[in-house]
N, C-alpha and C positions, 0 to 999 in steps of 0.2 A: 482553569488549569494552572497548574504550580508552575514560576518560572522556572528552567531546565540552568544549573549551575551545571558548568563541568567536572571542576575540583573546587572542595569548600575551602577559601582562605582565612587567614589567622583570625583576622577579628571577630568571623562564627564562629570560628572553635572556642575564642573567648567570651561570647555572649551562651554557646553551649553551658561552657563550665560554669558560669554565674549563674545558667537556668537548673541545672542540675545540683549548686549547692542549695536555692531554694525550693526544692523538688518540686520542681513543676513537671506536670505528665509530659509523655511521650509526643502526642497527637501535639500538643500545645506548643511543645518546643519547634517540630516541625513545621508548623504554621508559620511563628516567627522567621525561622529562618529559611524558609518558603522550599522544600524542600519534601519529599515523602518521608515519612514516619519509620517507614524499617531502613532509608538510608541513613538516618540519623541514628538509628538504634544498632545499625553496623558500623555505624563510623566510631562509636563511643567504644562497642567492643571492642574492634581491632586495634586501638589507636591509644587505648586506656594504658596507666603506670601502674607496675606493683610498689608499692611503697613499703612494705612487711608484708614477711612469708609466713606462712601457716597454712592449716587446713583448707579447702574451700568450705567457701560461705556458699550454703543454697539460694541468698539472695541475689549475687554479683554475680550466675548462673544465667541472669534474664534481665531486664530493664530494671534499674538503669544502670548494671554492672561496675560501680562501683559505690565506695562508702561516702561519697560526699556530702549526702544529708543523712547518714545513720545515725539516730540519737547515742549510736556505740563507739564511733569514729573514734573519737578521744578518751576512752576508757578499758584502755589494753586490759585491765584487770577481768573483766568482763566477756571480754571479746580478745581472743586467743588466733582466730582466722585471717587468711590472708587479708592484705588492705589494699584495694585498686583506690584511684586517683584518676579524673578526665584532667589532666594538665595542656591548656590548649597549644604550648611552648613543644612541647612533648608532643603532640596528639599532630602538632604541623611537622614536628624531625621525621617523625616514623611516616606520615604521607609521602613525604620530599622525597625519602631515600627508597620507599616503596615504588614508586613512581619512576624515580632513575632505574630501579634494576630492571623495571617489567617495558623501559623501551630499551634496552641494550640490545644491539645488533640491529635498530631502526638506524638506516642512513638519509637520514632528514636531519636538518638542525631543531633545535628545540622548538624554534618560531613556526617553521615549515611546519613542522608535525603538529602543532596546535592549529592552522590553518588549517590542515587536512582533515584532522579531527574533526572538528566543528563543519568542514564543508558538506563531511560524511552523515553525521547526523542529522544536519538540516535536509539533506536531500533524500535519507531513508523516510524522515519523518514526511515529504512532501511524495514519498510511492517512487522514486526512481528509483533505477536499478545499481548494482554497484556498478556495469562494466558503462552506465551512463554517467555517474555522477566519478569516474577515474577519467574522463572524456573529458571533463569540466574545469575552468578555472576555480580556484588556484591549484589543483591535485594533477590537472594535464603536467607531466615533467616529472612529478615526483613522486607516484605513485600510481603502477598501476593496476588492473582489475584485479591479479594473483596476488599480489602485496596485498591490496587493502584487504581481501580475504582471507591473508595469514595474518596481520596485527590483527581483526577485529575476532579469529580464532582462538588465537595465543591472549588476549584479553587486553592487549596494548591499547584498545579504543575505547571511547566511551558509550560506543555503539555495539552494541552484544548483538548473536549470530542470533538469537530469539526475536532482533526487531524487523531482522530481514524479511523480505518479502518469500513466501513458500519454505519461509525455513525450518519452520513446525511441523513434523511431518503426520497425518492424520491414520490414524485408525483404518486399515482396511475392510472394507464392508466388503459383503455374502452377497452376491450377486445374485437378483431373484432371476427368475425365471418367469417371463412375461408370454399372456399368449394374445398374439401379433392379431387373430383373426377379429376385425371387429370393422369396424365403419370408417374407423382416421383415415382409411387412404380411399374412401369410395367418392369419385368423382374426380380423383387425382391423377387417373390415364395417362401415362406421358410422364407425369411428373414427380414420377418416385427416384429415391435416390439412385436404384441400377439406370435410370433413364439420365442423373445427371454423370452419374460415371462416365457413359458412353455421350455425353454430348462434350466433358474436359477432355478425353481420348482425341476425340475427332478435333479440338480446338485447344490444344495446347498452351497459344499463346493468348489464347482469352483471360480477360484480366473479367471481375464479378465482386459477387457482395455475399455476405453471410449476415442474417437477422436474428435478433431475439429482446426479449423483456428482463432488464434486469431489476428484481423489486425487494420487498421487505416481507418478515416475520408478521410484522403489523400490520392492522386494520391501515387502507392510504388509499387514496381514491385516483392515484397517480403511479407510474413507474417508469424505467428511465429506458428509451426504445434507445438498439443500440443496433448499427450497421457497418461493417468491415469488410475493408479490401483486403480480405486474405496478404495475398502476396506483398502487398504495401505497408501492413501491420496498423493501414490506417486508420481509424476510428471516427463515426459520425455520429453524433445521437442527440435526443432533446428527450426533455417528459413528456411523456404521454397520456392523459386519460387510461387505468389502465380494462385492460381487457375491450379496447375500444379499437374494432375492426375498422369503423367509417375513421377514427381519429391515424392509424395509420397508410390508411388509403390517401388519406391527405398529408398526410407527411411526405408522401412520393408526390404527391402534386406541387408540394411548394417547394421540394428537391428541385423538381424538372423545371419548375416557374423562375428558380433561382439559377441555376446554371446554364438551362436553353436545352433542347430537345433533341437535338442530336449532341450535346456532351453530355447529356445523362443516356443515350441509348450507348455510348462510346465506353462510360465509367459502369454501369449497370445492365450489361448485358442479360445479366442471368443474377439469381437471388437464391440461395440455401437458407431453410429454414427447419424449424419444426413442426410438430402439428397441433401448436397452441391455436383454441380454437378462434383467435381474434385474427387468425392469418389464412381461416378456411377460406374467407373471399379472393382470394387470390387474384382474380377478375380484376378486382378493381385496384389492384398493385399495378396489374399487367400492362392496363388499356390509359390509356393518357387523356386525361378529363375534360384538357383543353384541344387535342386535336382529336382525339378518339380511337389514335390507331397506338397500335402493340407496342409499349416501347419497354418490356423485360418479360424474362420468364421467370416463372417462382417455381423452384425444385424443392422436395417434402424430403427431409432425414427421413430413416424405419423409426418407429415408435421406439422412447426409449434408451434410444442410441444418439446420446450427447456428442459423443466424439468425433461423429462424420462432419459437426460443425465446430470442430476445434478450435479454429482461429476466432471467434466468436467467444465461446467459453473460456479462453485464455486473456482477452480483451475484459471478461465479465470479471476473472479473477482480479486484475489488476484496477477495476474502479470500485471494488469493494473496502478498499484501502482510503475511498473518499467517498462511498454510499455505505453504511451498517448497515445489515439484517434486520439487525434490532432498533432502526431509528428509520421513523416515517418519511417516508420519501415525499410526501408534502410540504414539510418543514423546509427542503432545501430552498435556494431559489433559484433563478434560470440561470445567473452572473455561474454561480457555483457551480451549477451541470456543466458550460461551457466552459470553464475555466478548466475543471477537471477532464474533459475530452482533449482540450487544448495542451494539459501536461503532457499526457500519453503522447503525444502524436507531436511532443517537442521533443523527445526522452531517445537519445542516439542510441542504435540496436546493434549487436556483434551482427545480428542475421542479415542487416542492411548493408553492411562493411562499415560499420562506423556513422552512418547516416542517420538522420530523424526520420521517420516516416511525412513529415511534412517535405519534408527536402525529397524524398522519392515518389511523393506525389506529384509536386513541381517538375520532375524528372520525367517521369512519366507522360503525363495528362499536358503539361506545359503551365505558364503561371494564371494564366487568365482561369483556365477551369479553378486551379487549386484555391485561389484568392477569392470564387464564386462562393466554393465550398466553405470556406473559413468563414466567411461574411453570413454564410446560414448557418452555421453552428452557434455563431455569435447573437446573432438573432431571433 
């Protein structure tokens, strides 16, 4: 990956203008000054001198817009067309003063706003949120969630609205029409979604879990099991074997071996899931390996119907930010699954009052359970 400059200073623009009298390509120059190739190719436009007026040239239309290596440059006779110049003297005035006008009306000093800057992009680039990383030193005090979403609006950041998280908004899909009648719920008595309905009615203050697999595009013999405390926003998971029924039936065995038997019947009451078929055993979620008796119940979504387990698919959204589709979930390794459960569940929520989901677990459960849990995520 290219190291990330904020603003390019003087001496690149001077090694620009050198590369560009001996017309070195685009991609080349970019290299050298380690940067992407069309910010280099927009910085030469915007930033370029006229030095003589005339007509446009169709060349100085496109890379490398202007005449610094045209065998024409110096032979007015010839060449009657405008004459651009990258002067890196020039190319630094016009950023300077570009730059002052696009922060006017930021009440931060110049330092401060560089600080914020930079705090901003490191932490969109690590999947936090803005109303987490306005939470954060150094920006607690001097910016908060509505500001920094008016500068990075208004273009005052170096962080565009396109790096944000959900900020892309997608294409709405035709919603098919599915028909429900078939086998996914036979043997499931009890445990369809109107049965969890009415068992959160009757139990209000029940705290539970929501499951599911999150994996790749690609052939991976692996994917990353992922379980949420709704209401706590909090996040468990490790890779699994994927599509391996016996492999998450034992993932609740070392749950319960890791925390003790009654703070997993206290944190896990009840379970919402789907009807992937590696969760048809349910049985063996249910019943406790090492003592044998019931310690959750596992509740089935309708076919189909993602959204009954929302806080789950909202959890899936935000580790996709550090799992690709399109990259083998084999490749990762376990440091990296934990490290990235670990972010989430550090990342302060407006919905918590300003809390991490680790601090509301603490809150909750008390510290011994939550440091159980951290200790097998880590694990």
């Amino acid at each position: 990956m290219l190291p990330h400059w904020k603003h390019l200073l003087l001496g690149q623009r001077k090694s620009i203008a050198n590369m560009l009298a001996q017309g070195w390509r685009l991609k080349k120059i970019a290299s050298v000054i380690g940067m992407d190739p069309t910010s280099i190719s927009k910085e030469i436009e915007r930033n370029r001198t006229m030095v003589a007026s005339g007509p446009d040239c169709p060349k100085t239309n496109r890379f490398p817009f202007v005449c610094d290596n045209c065998p024409l440059r110096y032979q007015k006779s010839k060449c009657r067309c405008a004459r651009w110049r990258y002067v890196a003297a020039d190319a630094q005035a016009k950023a300077d003063r570009r730059l002052t006008q696009s922060r006017a009306g930021v009440d931060a000093t110049e330092e401060e706003f560089a600080a914020v800057d930079e705090a901003v992009r490191k932490g969109v680039a690590q999947g936090k949120s803005i109303y987490a990383i306005s939470k954060s030193e150094p920006v607690a005090g001097i910016a908060s969630q509505s500001t920094l979403y008016s500068w990075i609006a208004s273009g005052k950041m170096a962080t565009k609205r396109a790096d944000l998280p959900k900020a892309v908004k997608y294409k709405k899909r035709a919603r098919k029409k599915y028909d429900y009648k078939g086998s996914s719920n036979v043997g499931k008595e009890g445990r369809k979604y109107l049965d969890y309905i009415a068992m959160r009615r009757a139990n209000p203050g029940l705290y539970g879990a929501q499951m599911d697999f999150l994996g790749s595009v690609v052939a991976a013999k692996t994917a990353i099991f992922v379980l949420v405390i709704p209401e706590l926003h909090y996040a468990i998971g490790k890779r699994l074997p994927k599509g391996d029924g016996k492999a998450v039936a034992a993932f609740f065995d070392d749950l319960e071996s890791a925390i003790g038997t009654d703070a997993f019947a206290k944190v896990f009451p009840f379970i919402l899931t789907d009807n992937d078929p590696c969760f048809s055993d349910f049985e063996a979620i249910e019943f406790s390996a090492e003592t044998g008796e019931k310690r959750t119940t596992v509740y089935f979504c309708d076919p189909y119907v993602s959204n009954q387990k929302a806080s789950v698919e909202n959890i899936n959204g935000q580790l996709r930010r550090y799992f690709s589709k399109k990259r083998n979930v084999d490749e990762y390794t376990d440091e990296y699954v934990a490290q990235s459960f670990d972010n989430i569940n550090s990342a302060p929520l407006k919905s918590l009052g300003g809390e991490t989901p680790k601090a509301a677990m603490r809150a909750v459960f008390g510290d011994e359970i939550a440091r159980a849990i951290e200790e097998f995520i880590k694990g």
